[in-house]
FIDRENLUM-771161 format. One record per residue: residue number from 0; residue in one letter; x, y, z of N, C-alpha, C, CB in turn. Coordinates in Angstrom, 1 decimal. Each point is the difference from the previous one (the first is absolute). Last residue first. Glycine has a CB too. Layout:
// FIDRENLUM-771161
+-----+---+--------+--------+--------+--------+--------+--------+--------+--------+--------+--------+--------+--------+
|   k | r |     nX |     nY |     nZ |    caX |    caY |    caZ |     cX |     cY |     cZ |    cbX |    cbY |    cbZ |
+-----+---+--------+--------+--------+--------+--------+--------+--------+--------+--------+--------+--------+--------+
| NUM | a |      X |      Y |      Z |      X |      Y |      Z |      X |      Y |      Z |      X |      Y |      Z |
...
+-----+---+--------+--------+--------+--------+--------+--------+--------+--------+--------+--------+--------+--------+
END
This chain:
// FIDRENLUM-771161
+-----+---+--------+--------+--------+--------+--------+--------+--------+--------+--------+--------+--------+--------+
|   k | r |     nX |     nY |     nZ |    caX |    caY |    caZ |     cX |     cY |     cZ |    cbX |    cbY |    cbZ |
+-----+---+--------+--------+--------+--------+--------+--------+--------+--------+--------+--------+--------+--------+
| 115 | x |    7.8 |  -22.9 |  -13.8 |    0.6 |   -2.2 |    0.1 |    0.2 |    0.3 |    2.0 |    2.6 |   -0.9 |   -3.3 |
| 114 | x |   -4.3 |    4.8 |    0.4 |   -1.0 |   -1.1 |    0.2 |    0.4 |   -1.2 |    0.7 |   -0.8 |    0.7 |   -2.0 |
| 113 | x |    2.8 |    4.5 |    3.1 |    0.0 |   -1.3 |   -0.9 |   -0.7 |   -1.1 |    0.0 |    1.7 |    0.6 |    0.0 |
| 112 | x |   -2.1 |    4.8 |    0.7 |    0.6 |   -1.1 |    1.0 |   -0.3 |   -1.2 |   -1.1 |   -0.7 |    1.0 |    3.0 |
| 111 | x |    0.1 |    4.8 |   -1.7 |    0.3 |   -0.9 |   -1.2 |    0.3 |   -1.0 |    0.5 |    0.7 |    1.2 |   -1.4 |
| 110 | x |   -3.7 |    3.3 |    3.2 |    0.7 |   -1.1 |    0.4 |   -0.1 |   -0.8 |   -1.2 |   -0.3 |    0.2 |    2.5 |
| 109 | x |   -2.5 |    3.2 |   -2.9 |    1.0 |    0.1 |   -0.3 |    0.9 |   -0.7 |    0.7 |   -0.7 |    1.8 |   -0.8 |
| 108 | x |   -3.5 |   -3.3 |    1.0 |    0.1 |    1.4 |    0.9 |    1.3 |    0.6 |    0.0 |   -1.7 |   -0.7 |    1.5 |
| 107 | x |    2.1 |   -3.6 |   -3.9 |   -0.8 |   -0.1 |    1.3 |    0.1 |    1.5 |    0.4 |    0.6 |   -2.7 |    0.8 |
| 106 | x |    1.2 |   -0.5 |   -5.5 |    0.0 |    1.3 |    1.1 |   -1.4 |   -0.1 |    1.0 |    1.5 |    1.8 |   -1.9 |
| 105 | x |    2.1 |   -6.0 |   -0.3 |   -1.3 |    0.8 |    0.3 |    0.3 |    1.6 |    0.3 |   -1.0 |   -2.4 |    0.9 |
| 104 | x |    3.8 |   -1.6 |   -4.3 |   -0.4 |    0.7 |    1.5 |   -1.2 |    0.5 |    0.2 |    2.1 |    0.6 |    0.2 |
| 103 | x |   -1.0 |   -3.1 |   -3.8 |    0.8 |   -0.8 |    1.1 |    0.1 |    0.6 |    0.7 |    1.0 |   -1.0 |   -0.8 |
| 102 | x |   -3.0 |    2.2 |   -3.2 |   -0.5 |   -1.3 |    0.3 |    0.9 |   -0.3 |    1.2 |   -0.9 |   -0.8 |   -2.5 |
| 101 | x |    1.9 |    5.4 |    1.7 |   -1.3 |   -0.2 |    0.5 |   -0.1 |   -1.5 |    0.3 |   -0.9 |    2.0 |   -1.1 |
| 100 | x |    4.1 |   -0.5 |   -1.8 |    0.4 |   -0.2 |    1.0 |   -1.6 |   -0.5 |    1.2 |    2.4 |    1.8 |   -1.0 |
|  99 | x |   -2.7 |   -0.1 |   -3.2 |    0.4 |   -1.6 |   -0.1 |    0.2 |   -0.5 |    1.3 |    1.1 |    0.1 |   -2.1 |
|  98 | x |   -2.4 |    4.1 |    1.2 |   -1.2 |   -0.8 |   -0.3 |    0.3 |   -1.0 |    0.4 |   -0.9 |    0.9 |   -1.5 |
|  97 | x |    4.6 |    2.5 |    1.4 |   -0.7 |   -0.4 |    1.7 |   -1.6 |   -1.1 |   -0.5 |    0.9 |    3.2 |    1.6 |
|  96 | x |    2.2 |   -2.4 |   -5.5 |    0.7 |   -0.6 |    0.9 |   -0.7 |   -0.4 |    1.5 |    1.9 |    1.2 |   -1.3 |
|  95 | x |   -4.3 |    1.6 |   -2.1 |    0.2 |   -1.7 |   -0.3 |    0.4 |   -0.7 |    0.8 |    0.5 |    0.3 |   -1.7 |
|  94 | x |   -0.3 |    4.3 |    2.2 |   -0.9 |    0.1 |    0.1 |   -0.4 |   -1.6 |    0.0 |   -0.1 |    2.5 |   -0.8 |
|  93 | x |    4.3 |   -0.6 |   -0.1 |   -0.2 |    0.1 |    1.4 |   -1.2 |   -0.4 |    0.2 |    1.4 |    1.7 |    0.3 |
|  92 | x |    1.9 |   -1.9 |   -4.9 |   -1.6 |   -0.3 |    0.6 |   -0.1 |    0.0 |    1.4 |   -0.5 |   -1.4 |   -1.8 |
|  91 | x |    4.7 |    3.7 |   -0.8 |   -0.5 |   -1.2 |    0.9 |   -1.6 |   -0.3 |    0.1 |    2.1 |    0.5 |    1.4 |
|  90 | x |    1.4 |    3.0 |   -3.2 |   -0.8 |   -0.6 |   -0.9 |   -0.4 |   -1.5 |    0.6 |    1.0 |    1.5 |   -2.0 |
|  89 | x |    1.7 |    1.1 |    4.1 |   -0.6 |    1.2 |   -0.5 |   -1.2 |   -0.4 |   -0.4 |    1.9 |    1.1 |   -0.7 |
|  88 | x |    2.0 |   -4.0 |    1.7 |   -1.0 |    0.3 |    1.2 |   -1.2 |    1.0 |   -0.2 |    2.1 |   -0.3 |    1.3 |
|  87 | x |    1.8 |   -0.7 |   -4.3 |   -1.1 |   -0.5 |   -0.6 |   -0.7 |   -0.4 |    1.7 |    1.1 |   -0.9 |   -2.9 |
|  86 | x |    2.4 |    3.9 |    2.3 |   -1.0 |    0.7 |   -0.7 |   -1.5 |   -1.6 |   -0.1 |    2.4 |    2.2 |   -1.9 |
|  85 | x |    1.1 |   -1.8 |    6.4 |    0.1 |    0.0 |   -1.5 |   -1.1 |    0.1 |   -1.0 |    1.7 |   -1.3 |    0.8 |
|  84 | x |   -0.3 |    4.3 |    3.7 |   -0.8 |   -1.1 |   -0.1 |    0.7 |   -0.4 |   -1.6 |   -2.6 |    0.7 |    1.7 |
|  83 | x |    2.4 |    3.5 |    1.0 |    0.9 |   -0.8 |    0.1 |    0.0 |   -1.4 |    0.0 |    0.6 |    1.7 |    0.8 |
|  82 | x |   -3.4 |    1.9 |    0.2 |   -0.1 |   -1.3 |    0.7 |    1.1 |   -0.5 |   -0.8 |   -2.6 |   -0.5 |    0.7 |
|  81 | x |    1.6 |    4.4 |   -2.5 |    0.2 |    0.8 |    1.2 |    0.3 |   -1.6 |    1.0 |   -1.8 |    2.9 |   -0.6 |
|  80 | x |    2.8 |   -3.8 |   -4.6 |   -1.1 |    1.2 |    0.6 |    0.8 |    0.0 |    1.7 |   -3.1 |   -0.7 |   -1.7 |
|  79 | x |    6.4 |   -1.4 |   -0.9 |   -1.1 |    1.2 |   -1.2 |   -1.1 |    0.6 |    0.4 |    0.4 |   -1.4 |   -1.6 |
|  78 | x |    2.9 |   -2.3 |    3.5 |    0.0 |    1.1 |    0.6 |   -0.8 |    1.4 |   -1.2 |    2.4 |   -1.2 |    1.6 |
|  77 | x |   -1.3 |   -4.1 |   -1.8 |    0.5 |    1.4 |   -0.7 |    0.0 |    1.0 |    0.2 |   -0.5 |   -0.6 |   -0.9 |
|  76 | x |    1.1 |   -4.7 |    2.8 |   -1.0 |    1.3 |    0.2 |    0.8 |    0.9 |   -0.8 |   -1.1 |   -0.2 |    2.6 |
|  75 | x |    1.0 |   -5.1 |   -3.6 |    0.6 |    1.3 |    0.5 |   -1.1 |    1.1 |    0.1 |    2.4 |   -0.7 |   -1.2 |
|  74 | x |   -4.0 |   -4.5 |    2.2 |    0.6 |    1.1 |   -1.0 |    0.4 |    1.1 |    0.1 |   -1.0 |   -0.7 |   -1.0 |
|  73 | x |   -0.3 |   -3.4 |    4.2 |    2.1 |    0.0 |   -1.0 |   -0.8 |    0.8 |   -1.2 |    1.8 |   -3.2 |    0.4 |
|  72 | x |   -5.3 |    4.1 |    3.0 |    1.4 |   -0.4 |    1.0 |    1.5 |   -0.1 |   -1.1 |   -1.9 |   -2.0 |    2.0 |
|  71 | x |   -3.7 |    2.2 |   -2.7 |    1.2 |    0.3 |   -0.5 |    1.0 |    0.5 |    0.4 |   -1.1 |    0.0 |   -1.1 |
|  70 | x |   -1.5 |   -2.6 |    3.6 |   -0.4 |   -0.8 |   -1.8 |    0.2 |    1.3 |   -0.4 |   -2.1 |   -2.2 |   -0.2 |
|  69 | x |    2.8 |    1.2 |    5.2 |    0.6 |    0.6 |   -0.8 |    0.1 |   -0.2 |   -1.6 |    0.9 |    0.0 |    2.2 |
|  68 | x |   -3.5 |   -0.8 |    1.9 |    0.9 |   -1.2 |   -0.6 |    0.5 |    0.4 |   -1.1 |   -1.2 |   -1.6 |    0.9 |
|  67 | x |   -0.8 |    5.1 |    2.0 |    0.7 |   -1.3 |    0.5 |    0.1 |   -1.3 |   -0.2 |   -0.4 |    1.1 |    1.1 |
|  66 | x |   -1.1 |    2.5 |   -3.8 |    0.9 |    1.1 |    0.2 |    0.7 |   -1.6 |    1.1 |   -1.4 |    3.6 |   -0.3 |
|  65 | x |   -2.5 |   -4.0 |   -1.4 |    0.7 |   -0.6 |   -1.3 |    1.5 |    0.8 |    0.5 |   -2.4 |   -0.2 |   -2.4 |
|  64 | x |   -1.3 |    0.2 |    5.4 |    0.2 |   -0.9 |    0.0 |    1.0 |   -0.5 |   -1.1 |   -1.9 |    0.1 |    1.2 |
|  63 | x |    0.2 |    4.1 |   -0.8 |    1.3 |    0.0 |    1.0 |   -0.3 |   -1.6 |   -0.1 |    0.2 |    2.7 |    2.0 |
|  62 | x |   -2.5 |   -1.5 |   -5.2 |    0.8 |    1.1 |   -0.2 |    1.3 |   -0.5 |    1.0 |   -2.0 |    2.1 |   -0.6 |
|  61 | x |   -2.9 |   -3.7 |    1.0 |    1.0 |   -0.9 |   -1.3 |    1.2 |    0.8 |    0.2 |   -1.9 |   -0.8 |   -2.2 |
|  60 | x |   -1.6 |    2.9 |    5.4 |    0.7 |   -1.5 |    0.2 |    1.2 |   -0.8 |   -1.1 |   -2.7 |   -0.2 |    1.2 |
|  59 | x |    0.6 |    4.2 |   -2.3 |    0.9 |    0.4 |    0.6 |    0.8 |   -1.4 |    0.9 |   -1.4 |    2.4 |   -0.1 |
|  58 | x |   -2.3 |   -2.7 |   -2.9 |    1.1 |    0.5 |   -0.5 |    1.1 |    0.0 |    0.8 |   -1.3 |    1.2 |   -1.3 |
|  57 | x |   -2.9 |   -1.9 |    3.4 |    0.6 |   -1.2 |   -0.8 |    1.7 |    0.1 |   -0.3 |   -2.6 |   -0.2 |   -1.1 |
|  56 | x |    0.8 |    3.8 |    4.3 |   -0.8 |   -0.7 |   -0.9 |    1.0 |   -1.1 |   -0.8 |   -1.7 |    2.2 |   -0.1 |
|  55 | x |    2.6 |    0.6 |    4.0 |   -1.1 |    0.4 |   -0.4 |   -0.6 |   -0.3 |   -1.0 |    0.6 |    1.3 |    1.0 |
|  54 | x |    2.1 |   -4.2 |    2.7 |    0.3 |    1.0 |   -0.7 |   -1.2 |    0.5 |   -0.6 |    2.1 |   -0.9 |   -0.2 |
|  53 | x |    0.4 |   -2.3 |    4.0 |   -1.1 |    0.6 |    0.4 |    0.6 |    1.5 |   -1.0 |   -1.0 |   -1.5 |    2.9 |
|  52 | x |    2.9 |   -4.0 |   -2.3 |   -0.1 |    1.0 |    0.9 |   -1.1 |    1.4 |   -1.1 |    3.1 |   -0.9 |    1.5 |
|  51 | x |   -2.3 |   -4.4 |   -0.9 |    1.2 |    1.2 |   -0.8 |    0.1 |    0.9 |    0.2 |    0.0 |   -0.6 |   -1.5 |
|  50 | x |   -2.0 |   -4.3 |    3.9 |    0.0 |    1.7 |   -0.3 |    1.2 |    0.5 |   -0.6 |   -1.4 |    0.4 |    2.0 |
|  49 | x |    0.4 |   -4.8 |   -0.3 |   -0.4 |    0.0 |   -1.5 |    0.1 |    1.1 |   -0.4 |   -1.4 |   -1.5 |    0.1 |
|  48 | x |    2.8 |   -0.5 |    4.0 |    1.0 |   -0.3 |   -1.1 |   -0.5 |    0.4 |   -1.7 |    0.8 |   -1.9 |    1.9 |
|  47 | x |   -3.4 |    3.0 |    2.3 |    1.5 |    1.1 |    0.1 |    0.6 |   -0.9 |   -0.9 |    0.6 |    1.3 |    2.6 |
|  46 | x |   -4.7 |   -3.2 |   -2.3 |   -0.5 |    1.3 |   -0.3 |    1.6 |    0.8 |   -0.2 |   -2.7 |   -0.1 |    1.4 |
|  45 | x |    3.1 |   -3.5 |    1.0 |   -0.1 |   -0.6 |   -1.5 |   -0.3 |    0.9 |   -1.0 |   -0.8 |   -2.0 |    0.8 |
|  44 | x |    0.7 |    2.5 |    4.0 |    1.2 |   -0.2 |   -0.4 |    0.4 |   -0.6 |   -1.2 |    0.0 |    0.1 |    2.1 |
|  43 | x |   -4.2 |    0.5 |   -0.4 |    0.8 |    1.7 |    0.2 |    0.8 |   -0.5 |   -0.5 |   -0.4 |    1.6 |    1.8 |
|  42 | x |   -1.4 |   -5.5 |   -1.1 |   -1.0 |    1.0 |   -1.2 |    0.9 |    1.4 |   -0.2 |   -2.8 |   -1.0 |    0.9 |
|  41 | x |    3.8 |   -1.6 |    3.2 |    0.3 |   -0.7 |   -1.3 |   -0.3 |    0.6 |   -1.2 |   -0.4 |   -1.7 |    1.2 |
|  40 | x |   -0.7 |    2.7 |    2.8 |    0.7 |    0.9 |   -0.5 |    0.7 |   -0.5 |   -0.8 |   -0.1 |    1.1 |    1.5 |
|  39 | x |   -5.3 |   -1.1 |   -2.2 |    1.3 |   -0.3 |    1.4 |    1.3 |    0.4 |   -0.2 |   -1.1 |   -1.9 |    0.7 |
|  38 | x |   -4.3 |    3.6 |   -2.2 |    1.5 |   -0.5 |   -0.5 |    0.8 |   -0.4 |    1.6 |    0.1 |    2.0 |   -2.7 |
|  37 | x |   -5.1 |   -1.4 |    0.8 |    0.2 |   -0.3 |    1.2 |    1.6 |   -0.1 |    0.1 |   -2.4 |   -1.1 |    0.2 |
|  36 | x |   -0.1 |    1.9 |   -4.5 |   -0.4 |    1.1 |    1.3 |    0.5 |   -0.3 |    1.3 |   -2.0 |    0.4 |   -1.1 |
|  35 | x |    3.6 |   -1.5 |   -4.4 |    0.1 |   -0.4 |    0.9 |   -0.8 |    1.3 |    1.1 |    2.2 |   -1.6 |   -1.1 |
|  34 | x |   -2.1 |    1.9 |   -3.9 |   -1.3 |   -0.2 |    0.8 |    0.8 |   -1.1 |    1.5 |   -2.5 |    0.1 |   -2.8 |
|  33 | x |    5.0 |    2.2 |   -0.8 |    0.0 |   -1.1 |    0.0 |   -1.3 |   -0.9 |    0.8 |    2.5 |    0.7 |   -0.2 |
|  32 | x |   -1.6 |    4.1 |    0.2 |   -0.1 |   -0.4 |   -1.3 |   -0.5 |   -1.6 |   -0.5 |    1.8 |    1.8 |    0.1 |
|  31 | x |   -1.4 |    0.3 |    4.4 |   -1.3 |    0.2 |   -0.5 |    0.3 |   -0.5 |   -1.3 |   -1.0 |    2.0 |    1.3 |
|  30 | x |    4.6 |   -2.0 |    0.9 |   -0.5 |   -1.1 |    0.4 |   -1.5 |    0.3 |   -0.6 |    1.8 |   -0.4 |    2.3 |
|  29 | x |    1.9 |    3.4 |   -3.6 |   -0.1 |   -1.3 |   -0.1 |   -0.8 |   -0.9 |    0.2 |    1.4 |    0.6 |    0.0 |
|  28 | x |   -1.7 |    3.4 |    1.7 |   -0.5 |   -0.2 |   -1.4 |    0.0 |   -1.0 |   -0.6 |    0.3 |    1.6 |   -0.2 |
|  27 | x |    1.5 |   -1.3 |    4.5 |   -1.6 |    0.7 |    0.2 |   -0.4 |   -0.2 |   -2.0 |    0.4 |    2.7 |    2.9 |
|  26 | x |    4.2 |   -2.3 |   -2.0 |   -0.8 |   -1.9 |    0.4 |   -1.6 |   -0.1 |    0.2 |    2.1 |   -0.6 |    1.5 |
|  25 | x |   -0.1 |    5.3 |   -2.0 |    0.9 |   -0.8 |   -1.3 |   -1.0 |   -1.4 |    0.2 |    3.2 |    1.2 |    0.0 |
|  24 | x |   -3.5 |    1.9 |    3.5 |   -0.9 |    0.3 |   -1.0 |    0.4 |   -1.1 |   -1.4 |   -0.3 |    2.8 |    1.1 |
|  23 | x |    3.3 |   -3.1 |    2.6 |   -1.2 |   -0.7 |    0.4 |   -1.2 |    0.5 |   -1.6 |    0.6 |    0.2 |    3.3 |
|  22 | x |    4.6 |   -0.7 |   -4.0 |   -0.8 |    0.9 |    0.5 |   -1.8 |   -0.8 |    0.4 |    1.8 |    2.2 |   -1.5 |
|  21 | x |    2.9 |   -5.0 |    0.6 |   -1.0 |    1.0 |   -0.3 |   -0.7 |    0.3 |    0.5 |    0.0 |   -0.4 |   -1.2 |
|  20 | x |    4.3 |   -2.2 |    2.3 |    0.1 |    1.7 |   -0.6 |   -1.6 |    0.6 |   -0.3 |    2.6 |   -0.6 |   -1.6 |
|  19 | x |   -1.1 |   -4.4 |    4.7 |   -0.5 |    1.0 |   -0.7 |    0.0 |    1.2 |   -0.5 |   -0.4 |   -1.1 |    0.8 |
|  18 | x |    2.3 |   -2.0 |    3.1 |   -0.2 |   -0.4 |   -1.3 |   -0.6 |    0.5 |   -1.1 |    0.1 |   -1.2 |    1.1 |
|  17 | x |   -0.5 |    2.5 |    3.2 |    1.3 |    0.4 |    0.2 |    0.5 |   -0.7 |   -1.8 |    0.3 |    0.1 |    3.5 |
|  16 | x |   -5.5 |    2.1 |   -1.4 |    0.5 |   -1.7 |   -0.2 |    1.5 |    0.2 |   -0.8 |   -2.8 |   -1.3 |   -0.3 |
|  15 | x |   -1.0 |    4.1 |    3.3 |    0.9 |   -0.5 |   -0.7 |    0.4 |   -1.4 |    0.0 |    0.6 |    2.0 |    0.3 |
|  14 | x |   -4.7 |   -1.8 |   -1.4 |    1.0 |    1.0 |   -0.1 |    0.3 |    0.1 |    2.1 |   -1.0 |    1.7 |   -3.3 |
|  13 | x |   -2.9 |   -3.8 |    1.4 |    1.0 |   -0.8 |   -0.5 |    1.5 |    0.4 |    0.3 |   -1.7 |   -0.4 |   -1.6 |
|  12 | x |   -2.5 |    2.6 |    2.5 |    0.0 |   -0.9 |    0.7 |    1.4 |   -0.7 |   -0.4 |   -2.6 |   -0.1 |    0.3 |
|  11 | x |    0.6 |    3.2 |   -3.2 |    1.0 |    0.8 |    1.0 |   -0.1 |   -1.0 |    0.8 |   -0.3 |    2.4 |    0.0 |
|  10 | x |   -2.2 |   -4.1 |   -3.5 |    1.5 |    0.4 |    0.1 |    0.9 |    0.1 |    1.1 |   -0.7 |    1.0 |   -1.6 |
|   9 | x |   -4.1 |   -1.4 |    1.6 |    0.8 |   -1.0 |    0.8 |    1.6 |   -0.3 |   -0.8 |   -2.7 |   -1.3 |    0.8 |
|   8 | x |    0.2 |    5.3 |   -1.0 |   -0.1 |    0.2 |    1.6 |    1.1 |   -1.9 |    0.0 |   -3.6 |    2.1 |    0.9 |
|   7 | x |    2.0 |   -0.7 |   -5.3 |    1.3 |    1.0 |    0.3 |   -0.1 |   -0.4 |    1.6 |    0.0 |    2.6 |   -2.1 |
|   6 | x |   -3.2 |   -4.6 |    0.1 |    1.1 |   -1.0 |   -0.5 |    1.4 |    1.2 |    0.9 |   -1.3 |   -1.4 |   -3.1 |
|   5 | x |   -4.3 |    1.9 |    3.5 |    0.8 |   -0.5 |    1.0 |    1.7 |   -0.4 |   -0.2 |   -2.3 |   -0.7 |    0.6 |
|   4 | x |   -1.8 |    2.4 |   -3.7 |    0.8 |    0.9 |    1.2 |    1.2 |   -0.7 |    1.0 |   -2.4 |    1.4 |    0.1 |
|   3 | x |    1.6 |   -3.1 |   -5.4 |   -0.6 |   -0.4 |    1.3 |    1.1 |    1.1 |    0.8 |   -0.9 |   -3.0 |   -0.3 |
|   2 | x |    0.9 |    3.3 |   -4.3 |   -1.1 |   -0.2 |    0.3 |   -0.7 |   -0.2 |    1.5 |    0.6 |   -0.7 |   -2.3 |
|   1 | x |    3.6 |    3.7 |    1.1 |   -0.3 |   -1.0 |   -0.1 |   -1.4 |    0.0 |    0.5 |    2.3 |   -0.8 |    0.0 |
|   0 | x |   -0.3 |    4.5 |   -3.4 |    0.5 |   -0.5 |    1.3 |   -0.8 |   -1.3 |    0.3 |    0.5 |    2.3 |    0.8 |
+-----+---+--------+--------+--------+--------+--------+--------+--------+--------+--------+--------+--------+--------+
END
């Protein structure tokens, strides 16, 4: 959780804010990550274009990120195991794919969010 007591109180200050999907705890991590302590709602609102949203580990981050840009979207599904998936999903590096993915996002107190 965050270094400085004070960041979640000058979150909740920020909120609501009608511009915004993320969760206060979500920008609370963000903002310790990034070491912002005094955020404005400028900062929240840069924090909500960076958030992906909130999984239990890397893997799982790469998995539904490869599921929404669909990288295997044009191969046929075979329907051979119980996911109905194509065989060469089976044999995917999940473990590589989220390493890589990593140089361009972050995790934050299981919150995922993008460097850029």
């Amino acid at each position: 959780m965050s270094h400085n007591e004070d960041l979640p109180a000058r979150v909740a200050a920020l909120y609501p804010d009608s511009e915004v999907s993320i969760k206060p705890e979500a920008a609370v991590a963000y903002f310790d990550h990034v070491r912002i302590s005094d955020p404005t709602r400028q900062d929240l609102r840069k924090a909500d274009e960076a958030y992906y949203g909130e999984y239990k580990s890397d893997t799982d981050f790469a998995s539904e990120f490869a599921d929404g840009i669909g990288l295997f979207g044009n191969l046929p599904k075979w329907g051979r195991d119980s996911r109905d998936t194509h065989p060469c999903e089976l044999y995917f590096n999940w473990d590589c794919y989220a390493r890589d993915l990593m140089y361009d996002y972050f995790e934050a107190d299981g919150f995922y969010f993008s460097n850029y």
